[in-house]
C-alpha positions as CSV (number, residue, x, y, z in Angstrom):
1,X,-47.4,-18.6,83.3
2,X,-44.6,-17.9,80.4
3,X,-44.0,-14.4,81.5
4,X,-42.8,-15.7,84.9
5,X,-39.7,-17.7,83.1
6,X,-36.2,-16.0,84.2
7,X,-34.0,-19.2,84.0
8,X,-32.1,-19.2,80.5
9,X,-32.7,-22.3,78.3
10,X,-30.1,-25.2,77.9
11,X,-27.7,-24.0,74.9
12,X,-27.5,-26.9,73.2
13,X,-31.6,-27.8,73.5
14,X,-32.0,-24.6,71.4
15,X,-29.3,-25.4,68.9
16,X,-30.5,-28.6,67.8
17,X,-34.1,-26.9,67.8
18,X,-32.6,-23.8,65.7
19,X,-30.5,-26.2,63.6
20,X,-34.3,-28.5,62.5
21,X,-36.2,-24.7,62.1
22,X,-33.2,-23.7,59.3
23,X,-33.1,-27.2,57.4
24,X,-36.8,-27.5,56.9
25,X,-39.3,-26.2,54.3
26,X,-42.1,-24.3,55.7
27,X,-45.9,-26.3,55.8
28,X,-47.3,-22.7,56.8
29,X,-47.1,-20.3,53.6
30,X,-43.8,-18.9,53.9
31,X,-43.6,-19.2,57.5
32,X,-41.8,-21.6,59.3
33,X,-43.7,-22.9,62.5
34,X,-42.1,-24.4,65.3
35,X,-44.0,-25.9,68.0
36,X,-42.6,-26.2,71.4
37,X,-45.1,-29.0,73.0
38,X,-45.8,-31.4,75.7
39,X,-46.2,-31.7,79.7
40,X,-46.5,-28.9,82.3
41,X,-43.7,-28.1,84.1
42,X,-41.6,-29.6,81.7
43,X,-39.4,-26.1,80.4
44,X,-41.8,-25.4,77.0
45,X,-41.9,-22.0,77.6
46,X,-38.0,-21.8,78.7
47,X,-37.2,-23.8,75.5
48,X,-39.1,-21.1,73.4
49,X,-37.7,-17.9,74.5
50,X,-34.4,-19.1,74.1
51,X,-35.0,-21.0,70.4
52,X,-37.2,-17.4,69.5
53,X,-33.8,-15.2,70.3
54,X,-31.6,-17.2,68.5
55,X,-34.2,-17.4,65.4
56,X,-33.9,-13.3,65.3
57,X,-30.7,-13.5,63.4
58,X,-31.9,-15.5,61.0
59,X,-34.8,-13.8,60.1
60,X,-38.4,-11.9,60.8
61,X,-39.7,-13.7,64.1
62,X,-43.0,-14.1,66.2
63,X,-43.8,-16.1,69.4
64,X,-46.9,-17.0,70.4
65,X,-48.1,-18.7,73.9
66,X,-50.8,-21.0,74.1
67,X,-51.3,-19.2,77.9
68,X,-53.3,-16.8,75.7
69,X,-55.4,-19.4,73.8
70,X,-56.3,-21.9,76.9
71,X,-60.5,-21.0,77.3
72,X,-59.6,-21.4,81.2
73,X,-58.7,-24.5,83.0
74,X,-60.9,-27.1,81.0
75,X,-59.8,-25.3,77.7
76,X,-56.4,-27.7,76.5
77,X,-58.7,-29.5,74.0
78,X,-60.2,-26.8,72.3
79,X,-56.9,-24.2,72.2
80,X,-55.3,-26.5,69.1
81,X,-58.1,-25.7,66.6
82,X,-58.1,-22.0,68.1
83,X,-54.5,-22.2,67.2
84,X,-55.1,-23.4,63.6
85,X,-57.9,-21.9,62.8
86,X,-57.3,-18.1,63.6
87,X,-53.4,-17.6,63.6
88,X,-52.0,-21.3,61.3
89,X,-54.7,-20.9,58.7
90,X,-54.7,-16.8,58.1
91,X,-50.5,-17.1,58.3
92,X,-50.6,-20.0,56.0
93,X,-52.4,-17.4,53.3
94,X,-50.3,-14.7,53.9
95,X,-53.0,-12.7,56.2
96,X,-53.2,-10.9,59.1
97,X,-54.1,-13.3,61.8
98,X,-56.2,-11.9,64.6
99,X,-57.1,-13.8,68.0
100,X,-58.5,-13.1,71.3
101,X,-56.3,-13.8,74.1
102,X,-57.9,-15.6,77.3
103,X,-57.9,-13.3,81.0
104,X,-57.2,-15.3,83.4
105,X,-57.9,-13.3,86.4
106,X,-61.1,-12.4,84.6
107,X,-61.7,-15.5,83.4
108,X,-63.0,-14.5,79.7
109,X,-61.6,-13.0,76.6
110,X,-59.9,-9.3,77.0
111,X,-58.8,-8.4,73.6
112,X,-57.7,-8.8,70.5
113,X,-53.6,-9.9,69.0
114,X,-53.1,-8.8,65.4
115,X,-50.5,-11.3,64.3
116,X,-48.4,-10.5,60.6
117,X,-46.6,-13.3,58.6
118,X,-42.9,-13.7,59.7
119,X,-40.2,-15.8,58.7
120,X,-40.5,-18.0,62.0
121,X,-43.2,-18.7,64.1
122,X,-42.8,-20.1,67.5
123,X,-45.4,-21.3,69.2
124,X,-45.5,-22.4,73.1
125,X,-47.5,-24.3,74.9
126,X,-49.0,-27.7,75.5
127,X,-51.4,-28.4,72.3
128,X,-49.1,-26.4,70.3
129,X,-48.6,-29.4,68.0
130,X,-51.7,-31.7,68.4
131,X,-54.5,-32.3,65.9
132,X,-55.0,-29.2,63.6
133,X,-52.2,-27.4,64.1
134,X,-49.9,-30.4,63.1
135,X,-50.2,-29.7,59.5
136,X,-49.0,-26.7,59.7
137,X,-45.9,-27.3,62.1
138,X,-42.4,-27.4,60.4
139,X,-40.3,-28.8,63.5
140,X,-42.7,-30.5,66.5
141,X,-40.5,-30.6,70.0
142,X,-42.2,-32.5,72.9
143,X,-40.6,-31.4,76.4
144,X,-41.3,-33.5,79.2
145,X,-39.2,-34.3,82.7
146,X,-39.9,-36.4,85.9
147,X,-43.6,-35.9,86.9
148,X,-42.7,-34.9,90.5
149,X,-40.0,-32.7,89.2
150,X,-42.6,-31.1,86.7
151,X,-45.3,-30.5,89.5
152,X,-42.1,-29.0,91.8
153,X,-41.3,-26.7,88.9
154,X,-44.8,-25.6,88.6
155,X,-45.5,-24.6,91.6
156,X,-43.1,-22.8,92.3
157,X,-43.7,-20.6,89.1
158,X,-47.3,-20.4,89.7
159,X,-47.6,-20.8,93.7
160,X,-51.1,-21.4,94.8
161,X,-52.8,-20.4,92.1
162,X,-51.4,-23.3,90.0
163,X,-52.1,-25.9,93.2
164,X,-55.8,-26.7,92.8
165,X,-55.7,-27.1,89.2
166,X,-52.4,-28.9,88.4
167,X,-54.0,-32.5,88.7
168,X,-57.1,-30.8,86.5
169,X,-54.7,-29.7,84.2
170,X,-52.3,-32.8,83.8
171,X,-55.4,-35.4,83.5
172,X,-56.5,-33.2,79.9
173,X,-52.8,-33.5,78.7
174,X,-52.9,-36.8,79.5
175,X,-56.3,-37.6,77.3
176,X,-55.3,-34.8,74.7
177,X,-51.6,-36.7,74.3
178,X,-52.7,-39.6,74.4
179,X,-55.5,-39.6,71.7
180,X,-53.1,-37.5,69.3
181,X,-49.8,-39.5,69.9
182,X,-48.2,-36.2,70.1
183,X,-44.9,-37.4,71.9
184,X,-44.6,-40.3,68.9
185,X,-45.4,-37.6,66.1
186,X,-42.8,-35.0,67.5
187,X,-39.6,-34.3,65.4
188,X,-37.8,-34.3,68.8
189,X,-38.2,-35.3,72.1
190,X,-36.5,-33.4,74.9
191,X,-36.5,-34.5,78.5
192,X,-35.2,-31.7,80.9
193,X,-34.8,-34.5,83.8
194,X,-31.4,-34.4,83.0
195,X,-31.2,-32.1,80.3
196,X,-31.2,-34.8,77.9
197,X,-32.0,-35.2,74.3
198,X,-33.3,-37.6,72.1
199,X,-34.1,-37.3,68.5
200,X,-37.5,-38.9,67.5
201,X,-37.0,-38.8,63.8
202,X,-37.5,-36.6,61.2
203,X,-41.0,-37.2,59.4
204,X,-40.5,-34.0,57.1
205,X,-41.9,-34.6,53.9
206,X,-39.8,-34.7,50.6
């Protein structure tokens, strides 16, 4: 899960992410939302931290991790519209959102975030950009990597409580991606194979 991540994002990954989030106009409200999206395993949640610290400086900040939003392990489809619907569309007005964040020991809903317009919005997770949330997104970033290298990464973080659910898990992205075209609609498309970078144009609108 995020809150395993110790190993510091590649610099220049977060630049180019931090240099999109400053030249773009926000689609949420005021707040400019950037979506760190795509495969397991891949370095999302790395990517994020690392683009959220450098976005302090430049204004009011927020990260939120679609870890909380996942209804367990069947849940990828359903987390986008529980992303736009109760944190995009209240932010987008200028509201408080509010949204209940998923147990997964439990396996329920424990609570509830309070969430407060900020200049930027980070958002991690797989879904993060798809469908309903889209609209709202200022800068989309797909991460993705070798799949063997993803599944090593994976389990390492998560150990055997990730095992019997990885193949669960990458079969949704897989329907959920491919449905959406997520990867073609992303503003930039990161593979941390190699740490390398590859910009998948800019579709902001004028």
């Amino acid at each position: 899960m995020w809150d395993q991540i110790t190993e510091p994002a590649d610099p220049g990954h977060v630049e180019t992410v931090v240099e999109l989030a400053l030249d773009v106009r926000p689609r949420c409200g005021d707040t400019t939302v950037v979506a760190i999206d795509g495969r397991s395993g891949a370095g999302k949640t790395t990517l994020a931290l690392g683009v959220a610290a450098d976005l302090r400086s430049y204004g009011t900040m927020a990260i939120v991790h679609m870890d909380h939003l996942y209804p367990g392990w069947d849940g990828l489809a359903e987390s986008s519209d529980l992303l736009a619907t109760r944190i995009l569309e209240p932010i987008s007005r200028a509201s408080t959102a509010a949204y209940a964040r998923w147990d997964w020991k439990a396996g329920g809903w424990d609570g509830t975030t309070a969430l407060e317009p900020t200049d930027f919005l980070v958002i991690d997770g797989s879904g993060s950009s798809v469908g309903p949330a889209r609209p709202y997104t200022a800068v989309g970033v797909f991460v993705d990597a070798d799949p063997m290298l993803r599944m090593s990464r994976g389990l390492a973080r998560d150990g055997d409580t990730y095992r019997p659910h990885w193949q669960r898990w990458a079969a949704q992205e897989d329907t959920v991606f491919a449905a959406d075209e997520t990867r073609a609609h992303a503003d930039l498309v990161i593979d941390t194979t190699g740490r390398g970078l590859r910009s998948a144009g800019w579709n902001q609108p004028t």
